[in-house]
C-alpha distance (Angstrom), angle and dihedral (degrees) to the residues before:
residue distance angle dihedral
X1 . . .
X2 3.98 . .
X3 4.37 86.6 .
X4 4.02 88.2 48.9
X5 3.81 87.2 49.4
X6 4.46 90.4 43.0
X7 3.71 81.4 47.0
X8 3.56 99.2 45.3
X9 4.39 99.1 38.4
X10 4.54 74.9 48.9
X11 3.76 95.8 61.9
X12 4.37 93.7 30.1
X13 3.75 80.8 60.9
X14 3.80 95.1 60.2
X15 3.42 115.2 115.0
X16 4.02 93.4 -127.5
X17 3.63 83.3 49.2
X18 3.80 102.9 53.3
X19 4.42 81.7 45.2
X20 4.00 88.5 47.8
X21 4.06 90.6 52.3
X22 3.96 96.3 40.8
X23 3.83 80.4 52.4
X24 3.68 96.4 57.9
X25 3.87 87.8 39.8
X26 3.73 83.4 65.1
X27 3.58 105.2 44.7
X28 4.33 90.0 51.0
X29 4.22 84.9 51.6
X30 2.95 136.3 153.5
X31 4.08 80.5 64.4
X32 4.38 96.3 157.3
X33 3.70 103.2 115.4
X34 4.21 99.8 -11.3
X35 3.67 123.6 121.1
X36 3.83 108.0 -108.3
X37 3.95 118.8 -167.9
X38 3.98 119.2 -157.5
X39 3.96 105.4 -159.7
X40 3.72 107.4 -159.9
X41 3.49 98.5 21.5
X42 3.52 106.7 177.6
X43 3.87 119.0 -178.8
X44 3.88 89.3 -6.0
X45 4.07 107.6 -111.1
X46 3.93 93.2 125.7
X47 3.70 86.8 57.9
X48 4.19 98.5 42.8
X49 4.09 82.9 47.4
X50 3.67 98.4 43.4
X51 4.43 87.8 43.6
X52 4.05 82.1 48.8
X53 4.40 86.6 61.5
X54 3.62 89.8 49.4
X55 3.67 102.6 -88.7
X56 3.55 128.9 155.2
X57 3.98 86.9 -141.7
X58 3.41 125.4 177.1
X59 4.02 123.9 -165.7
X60 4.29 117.4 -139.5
X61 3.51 121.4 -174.5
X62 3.69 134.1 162.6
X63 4.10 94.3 -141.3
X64 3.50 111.1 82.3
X65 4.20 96.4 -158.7
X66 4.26 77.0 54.5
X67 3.97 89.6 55.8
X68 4.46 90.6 43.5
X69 4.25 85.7 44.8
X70 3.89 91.5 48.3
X71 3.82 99.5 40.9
X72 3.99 79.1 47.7
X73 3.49 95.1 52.5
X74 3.74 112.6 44.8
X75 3.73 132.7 7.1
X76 4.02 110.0 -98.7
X77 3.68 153.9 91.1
X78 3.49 116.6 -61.9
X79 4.32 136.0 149.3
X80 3.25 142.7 179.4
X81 4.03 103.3 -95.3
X82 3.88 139.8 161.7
X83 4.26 114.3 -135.0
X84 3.87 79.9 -132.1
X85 3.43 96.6 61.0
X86 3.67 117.7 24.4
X87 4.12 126.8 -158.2
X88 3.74 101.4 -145.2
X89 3.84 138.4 33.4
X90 3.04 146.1 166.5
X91 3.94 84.9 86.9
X92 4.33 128.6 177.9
X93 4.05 88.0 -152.6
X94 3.86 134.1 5.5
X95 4.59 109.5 -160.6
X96 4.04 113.8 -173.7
X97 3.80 104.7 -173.2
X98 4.38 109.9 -171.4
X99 3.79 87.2 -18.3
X100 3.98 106.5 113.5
X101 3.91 101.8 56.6
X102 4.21 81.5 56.0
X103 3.89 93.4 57.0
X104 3.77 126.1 80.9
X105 4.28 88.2 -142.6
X106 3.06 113.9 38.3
X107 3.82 90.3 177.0
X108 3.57 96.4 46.6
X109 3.87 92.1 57.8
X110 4.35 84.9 45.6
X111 3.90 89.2 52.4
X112 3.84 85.0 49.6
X113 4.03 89.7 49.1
X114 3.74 93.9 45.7
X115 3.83 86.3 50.3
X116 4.31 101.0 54.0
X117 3.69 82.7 44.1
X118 4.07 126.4 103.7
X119 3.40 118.5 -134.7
X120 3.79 106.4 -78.1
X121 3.39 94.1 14.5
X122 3.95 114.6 146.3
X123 4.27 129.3 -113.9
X124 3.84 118.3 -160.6
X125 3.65 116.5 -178.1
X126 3.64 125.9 172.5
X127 3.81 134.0 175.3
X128 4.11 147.3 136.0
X129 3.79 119.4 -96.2
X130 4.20 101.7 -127.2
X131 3.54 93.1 -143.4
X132 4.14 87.8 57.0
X133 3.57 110.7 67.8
X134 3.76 128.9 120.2
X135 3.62 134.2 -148.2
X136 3.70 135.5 167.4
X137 3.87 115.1 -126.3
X138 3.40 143.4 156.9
X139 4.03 85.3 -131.1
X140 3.86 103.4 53.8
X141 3.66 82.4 172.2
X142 3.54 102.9 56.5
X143 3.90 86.8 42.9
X144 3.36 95.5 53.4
X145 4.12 92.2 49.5
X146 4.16 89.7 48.9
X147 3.74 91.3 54.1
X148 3.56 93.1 44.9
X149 3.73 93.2 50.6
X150 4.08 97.3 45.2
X151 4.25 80.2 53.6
X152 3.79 85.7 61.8
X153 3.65 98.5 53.9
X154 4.22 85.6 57.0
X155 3.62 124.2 97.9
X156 3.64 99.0 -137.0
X157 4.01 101.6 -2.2
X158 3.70 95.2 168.8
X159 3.81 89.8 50.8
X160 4.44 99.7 113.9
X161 3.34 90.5 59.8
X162 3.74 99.6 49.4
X163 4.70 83.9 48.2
X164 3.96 92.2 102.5
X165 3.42 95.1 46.3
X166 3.76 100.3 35.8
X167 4.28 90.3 48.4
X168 3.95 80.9 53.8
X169 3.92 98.4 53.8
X170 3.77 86.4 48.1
X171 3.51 86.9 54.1
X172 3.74 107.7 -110.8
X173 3.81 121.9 149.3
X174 3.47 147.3 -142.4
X175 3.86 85.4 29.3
X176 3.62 116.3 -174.6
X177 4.22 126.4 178.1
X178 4.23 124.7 -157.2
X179 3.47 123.0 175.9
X180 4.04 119.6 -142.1
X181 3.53 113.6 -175.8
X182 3.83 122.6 -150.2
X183 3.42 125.2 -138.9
X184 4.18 133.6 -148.9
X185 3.92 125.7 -170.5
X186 3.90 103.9 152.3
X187 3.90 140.5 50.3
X188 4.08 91.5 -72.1
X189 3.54 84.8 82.2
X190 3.57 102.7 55.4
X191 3.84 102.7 80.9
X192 3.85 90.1 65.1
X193 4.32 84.8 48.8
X194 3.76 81.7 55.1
X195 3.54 90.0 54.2
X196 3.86 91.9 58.0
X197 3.66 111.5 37.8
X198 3.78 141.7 0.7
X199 4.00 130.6 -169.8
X200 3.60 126.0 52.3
X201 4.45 90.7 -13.2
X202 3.38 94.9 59.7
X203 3.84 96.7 43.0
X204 3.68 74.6 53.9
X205 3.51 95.8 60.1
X206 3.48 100.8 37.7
X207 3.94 93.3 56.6
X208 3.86 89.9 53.9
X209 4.17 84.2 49.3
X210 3.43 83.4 59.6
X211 3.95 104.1 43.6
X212 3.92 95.8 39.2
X213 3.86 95.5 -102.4
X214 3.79 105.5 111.7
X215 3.53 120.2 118.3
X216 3.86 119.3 -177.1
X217 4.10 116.0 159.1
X218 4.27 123.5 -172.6
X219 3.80 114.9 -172.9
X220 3.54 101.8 -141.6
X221 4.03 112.2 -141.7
X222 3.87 113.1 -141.2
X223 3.74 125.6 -177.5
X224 3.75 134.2 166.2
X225 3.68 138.3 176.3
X226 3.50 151.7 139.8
X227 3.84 143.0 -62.9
């Protein structure tokens, strides 16, 4: 648990990353005094930073050592909580940051969202499509198997680009969709490389981490909209 988190608080302190959460920030306002759920959690920072712009936030995630790190971490509310199956309503503002592509239904946990919800209340999800990552190597071919392969192990890995479309089935309005795309030059980058490949491409990777050559880009799929 305590690399996940190092891992985790590593990429959070990206600068695309801190721009990518102020963003959703922005599209849940007006935050002062509303009732803010963070499906998915993790180690809690979305909830300390949306608490910080007056939010009543409260953190859900189904991992219980996730719920003990968070309440560890930062002052808040947080439980232990399935996206199927929610333990509060009656919710101002609903974020799920990299939750969909984990979840077997995506729409099942939307019609779940649209139903804690008030009437006008706002939904902010944001997440990468597995299948669209980018990464420099000498062995496009090899890099464009790993990638391939780590979208196989995901529940729903084509999930982001399916948000506008899924919010509207659920019935959500005024749906919009962005797409922010995070960038990684340096070593922080080279736990999610270990993720996808080992051998002679990762040693690959790794020396251009070291020599200032590695490239990796994730688009980052936003969309908001409505209850």
């Amino acid at each position: 648990m305590s690399s996940l988190l190092t891992t985790l608080d590593a990429i959070d302190q990206l600068p695309d990353a801190i721009a990518l959460r102020r963003r959703t920030y922005e599209l849940l306002e007006p935050l002062r005094n509303r009732t803010v759920l963070d499906i998915g959690c993790g180690g809690g920072r979305a909830v300390a930073e949306l608490a910080d712009r007056g939010a009543h936030a409260i953190g859900i995630d189904v991992d219980p050592d996730m719920i003990a790190a968070a309440r560890g971490r930062w002052s808040g509310e947080f439980h232990v909580g399935s996206a199927y199956d929610l333990p509060v309503d009656a919710l101002d503002g609903y974020r799920a940051d990299k939750v969909l592509h984990a979840l077997d239904d995506p729409a099942t946990a939307l019609a779940e969202a649209r139903r804690v919800l008030r009437p006008g209340g706002r939904i902010v999800l944001v997440g990468q499509d597995w299948d669209t990552i980018v990464i420099d190597s000498d062995d496009p071919v090899t890099t464009r198997n790993v990638i391939r392969a780590k979208a196989g192990t995901i529940a729903t890995p084509r999930a982001a680009r399916a948000y506008r479309n899924l919010l509207l089935d659920a019935g959500f309005t005024d749906v919009t969709a962005e797409v922010h795309t995070t960038v990684g030059t340096d070593e922080t980058m080279l736990p999610l490389l270990g993720a996808l490949g080992e051998g002679a491409w990762l040693a690959e990777q790794t020396q251009r981490a070291r020599t200032g050559r590695l490239f990796v880009a994730i688009p980052m799929f936003l969309a908001a909209g409505n209850a």
